[in-house]
C-alpha positions as CSV (number, residue, x, y, z in Angstrom):
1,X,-52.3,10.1,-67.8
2,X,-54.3,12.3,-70.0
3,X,-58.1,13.4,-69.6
4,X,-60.3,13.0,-72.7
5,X,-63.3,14.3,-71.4
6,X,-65.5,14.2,-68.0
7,X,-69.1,12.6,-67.6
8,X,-71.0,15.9,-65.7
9,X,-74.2,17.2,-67.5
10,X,-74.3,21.0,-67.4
11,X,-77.8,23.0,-66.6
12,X,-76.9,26.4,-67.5
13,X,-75.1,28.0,-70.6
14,X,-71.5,28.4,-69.7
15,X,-70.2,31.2,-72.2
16,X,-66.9,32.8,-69.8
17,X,-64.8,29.2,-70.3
18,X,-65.3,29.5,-73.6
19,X,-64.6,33.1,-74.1
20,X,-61.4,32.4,-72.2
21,X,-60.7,30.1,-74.7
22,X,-61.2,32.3,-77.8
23,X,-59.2,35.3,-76.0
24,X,-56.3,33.0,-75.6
25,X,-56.2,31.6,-78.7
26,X,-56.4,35.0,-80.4
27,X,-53.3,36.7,-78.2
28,X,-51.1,33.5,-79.4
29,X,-52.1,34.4,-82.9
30,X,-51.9,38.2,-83.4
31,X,-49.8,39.1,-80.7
32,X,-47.4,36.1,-80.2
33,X,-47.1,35.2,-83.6
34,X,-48.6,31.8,-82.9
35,X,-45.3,30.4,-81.8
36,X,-42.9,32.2,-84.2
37,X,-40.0,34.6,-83.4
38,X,-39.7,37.2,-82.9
39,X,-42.9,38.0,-81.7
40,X,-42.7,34.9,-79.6
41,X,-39.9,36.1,-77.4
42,X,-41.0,39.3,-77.4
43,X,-44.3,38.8,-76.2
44,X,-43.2,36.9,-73.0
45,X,-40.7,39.6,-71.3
46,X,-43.6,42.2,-72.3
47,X,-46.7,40.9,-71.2
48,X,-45.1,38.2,-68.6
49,X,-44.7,38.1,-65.1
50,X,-41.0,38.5,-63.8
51,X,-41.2,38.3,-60.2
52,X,-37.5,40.2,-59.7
53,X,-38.5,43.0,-61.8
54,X,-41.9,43.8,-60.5
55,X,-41.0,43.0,-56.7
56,X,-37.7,45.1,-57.1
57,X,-35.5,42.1,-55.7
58,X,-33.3,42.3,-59.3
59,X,-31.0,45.9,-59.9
60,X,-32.4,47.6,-62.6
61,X,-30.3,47.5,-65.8
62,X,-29.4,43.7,-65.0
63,X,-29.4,41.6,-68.2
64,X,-31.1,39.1,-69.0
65,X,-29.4,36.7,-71.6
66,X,-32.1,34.6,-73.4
67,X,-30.6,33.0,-76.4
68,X,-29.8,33.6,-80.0
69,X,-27.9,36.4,-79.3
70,X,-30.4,38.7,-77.1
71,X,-31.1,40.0,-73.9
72,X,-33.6,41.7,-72.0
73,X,-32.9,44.4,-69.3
74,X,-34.5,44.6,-66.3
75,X,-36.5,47.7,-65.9
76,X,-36.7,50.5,-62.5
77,X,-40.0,49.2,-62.5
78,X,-42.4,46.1,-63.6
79,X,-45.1,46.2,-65.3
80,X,-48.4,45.6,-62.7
81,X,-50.5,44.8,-65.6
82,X,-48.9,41.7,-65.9
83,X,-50.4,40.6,-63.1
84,X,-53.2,40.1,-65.4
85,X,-51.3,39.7,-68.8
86,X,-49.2,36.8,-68.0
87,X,-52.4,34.7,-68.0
88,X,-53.0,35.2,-71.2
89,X,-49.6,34.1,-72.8
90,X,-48.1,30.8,-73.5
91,X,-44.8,29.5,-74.2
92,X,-45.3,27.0,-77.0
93,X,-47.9,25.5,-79.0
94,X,-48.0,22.7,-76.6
95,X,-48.5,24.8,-73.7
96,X,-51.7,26.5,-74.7
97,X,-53.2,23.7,-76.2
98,X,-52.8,21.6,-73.2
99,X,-53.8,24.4,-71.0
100,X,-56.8,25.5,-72.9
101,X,-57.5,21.3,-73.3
102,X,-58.0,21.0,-69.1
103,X,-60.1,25.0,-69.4
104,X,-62.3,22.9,-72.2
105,X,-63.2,19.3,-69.7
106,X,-63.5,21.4,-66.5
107,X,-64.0,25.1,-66.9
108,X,-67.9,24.9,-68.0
109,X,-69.0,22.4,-65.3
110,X,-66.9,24.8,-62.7
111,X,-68.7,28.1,-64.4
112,X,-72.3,26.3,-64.3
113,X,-71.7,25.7,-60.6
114,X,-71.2,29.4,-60.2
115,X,-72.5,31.9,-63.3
116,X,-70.9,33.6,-65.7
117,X,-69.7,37.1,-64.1
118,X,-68.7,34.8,-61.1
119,X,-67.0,32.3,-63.0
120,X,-64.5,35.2,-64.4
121,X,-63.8,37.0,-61.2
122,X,-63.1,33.5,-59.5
123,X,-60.8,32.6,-62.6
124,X,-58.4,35.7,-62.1
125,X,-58.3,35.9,-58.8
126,X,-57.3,32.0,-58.9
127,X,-54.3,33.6,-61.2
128,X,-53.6,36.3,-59.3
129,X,-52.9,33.8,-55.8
130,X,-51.2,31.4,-58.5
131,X,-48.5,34.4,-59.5
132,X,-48.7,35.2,-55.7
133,X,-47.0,32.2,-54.7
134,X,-44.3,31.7,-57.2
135,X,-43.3,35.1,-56.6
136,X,-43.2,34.0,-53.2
137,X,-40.8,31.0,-54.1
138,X,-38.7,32.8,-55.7
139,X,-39.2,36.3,-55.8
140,X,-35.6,37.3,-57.5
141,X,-37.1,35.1,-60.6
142,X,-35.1,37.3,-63.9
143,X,-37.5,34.3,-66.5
144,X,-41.2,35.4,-67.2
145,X,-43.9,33.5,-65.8
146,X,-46.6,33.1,-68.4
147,X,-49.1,30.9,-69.1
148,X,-52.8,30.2,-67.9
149,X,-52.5,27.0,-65.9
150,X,-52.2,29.1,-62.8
151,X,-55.7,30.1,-62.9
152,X,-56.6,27.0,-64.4
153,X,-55.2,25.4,-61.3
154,X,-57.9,27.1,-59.4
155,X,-60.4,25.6,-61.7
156,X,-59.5,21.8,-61.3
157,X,-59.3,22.7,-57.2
158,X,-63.2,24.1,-57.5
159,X,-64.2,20.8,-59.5
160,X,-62.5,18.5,-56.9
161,X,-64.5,19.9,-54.5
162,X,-68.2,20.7,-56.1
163,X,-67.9,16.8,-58.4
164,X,-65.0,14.7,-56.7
165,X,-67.1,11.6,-58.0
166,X,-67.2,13.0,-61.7
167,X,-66.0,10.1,-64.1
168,X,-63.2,11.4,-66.1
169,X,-62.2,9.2,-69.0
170,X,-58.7,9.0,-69.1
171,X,-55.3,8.2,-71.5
172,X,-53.1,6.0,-70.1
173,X,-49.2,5.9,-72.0
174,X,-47.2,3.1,-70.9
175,X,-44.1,3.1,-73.5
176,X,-45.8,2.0,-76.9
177,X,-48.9,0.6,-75.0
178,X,-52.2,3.2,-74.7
179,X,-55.7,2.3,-72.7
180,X,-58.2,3.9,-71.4
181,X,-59.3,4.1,-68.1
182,X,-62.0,5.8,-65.9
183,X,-61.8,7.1,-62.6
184,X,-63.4,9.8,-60.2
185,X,-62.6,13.2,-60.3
186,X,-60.8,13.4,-57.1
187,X,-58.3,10.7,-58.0
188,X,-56.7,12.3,-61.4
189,X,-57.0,15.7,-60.0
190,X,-55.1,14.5,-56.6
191,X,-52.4,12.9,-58.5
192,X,-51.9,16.3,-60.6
193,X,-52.0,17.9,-57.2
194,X,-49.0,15.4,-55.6
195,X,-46.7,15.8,-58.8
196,X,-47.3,19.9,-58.7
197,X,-45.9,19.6,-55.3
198,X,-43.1,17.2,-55.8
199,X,-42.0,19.4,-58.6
200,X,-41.5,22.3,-56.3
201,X,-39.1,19.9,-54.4
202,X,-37.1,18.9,-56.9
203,X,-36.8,22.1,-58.5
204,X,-35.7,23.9,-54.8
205,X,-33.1,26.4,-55.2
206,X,-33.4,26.5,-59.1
207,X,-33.7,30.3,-60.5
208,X,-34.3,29.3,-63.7
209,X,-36.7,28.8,-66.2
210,X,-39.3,25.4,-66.5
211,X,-42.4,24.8,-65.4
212,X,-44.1,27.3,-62.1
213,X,-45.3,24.3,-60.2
214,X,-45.9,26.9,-57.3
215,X,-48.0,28.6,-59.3
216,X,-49.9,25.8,-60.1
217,X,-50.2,24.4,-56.1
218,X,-51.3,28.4,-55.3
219,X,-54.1,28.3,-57.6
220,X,-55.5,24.9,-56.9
221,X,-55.2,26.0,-52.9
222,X,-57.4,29.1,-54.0
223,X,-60.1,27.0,-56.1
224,X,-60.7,24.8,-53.2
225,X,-61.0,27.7,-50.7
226,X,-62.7,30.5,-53.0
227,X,-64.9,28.0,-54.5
228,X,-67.4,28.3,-50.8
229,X,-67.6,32.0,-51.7
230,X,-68.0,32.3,-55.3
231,X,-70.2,28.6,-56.2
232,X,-74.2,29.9,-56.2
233,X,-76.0,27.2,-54.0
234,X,-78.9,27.5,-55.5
235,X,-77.2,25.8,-58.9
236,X,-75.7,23.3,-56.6
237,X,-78.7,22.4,-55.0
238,X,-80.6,22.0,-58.5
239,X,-77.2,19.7,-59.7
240,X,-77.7,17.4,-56.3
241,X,-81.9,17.2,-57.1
242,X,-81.1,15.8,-60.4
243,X,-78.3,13.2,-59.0
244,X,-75.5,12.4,-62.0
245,X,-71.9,12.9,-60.3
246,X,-73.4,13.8,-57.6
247,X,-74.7,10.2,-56.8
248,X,-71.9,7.3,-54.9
249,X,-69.0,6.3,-58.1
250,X,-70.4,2.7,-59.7
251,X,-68.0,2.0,-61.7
């Protein structure tokens, strides 16, 4: 299942999801090459997260063999900053457009629920307990983490909470067949939720590379529980008084 697009009227300009957007976009152009090598490759060990190397649980001087004939040593000591810069880098051109695609349906509705300057801080922290628990999964990980849909994560847990009854129009692929479908917030975002967690079963014991489904639980844990602290009541109130999502699912 893929969302097209939620049906949640917003009361407030919503400028930080979109910023996010454009600040993404333009690191995968001018300092990732937009996909190409090799400033692709490049980009990732320098700016992602590698839990062994910044937690110290891989020898410094290890190598790292990543194809086509290079390798990347492990440093003395990781780069903190990447804490930060990790969310900001992608893998492939499918990765950030899909990522930035789920910022685009859910980001503004999350940011008008809280303000702008809010919105950001809850955003990064949401990627900061996303890298948090991966780290904590496998913390003598040698393959960078990058990517946004840690924070991201965070985002879909503050919109199950604050509009679990939102209609979200949705793809269905079934082999050749497509349809659409609608359905309430709660139920595509729960399904994301259950296959984030089955892929941290099936991937148990794995040190290498593919996709950081613990980063992706630990930010949507952090959404639902930051989400009390950082949402402004006063815009929720004023989203309940004018009923939309907020009113029983009819459909």
């Amino acid at each position: 299942m893929f969302p097209i697009r939620d049906e949640n009227p917003k009361f407030h300009t919503t400028m930080i999801t979109y910023a996010i957007i454009v600040v993404n976009a333009l690191v995968w152009i001018f300092f990732q090459g937009a996909g190409t090598q090799p400033g692709l490759i490049k980009s990732i060990f320098s700016f992602g997260l590698i839990p062994g190397e910044l937690l110290g649980t891989i020898p410094a001087g290890t190598r790292v063999n990543i194809g086509g004939g290079m390798a990347y040593v492990i440093e003395r000591s990781g780069n903190s900053l990447s804490l930060i810069s990790h969310m900001f880098m992608h893998g492939g051109w499918f990765h950030i457009i899909g990522n930035m695609w789920f910022l685009t349906i859910l980001g503004d509705n999350v940011e008008d629920s809280m303000g702008s300057v809010r919105f950001l801080f809850f955003y990064l922290l949401c990627g900061l307990a996303a890298a948090a628990t991966q780290m904590a999964l496998n913390p003598a990980g040698a393959v960078p983490m990058v990517g946004a849909s840690g924070a991201i994560g965070g985002v879909m847990g503050a919109y199950v909470v604050l509009y679990p009854r939102a209609p979200v129009h949705m793809l269905v692929f079934l082999g050749f067949f497509i349809t659409r479908i609608i359905v309430p917030a709660y139920f595509m975002l729960g399904y994301w939720f259950l296959l984030q967690l089955a892929g941290i079963a099936f991937s148990a014991g794995s040190r290498g590379g593919g996709v950081a489904f613990g980063a992706h639980v630990g930010g949507f844990v952090a959404g639902v529980a930051l989400v009390f602290l950082f949402r402004s009541k006063e815009r929720v109130r004023e989203k309940r008084a004018h009923g939309g999502v907020w009113s029983s699912w009819k459909r």
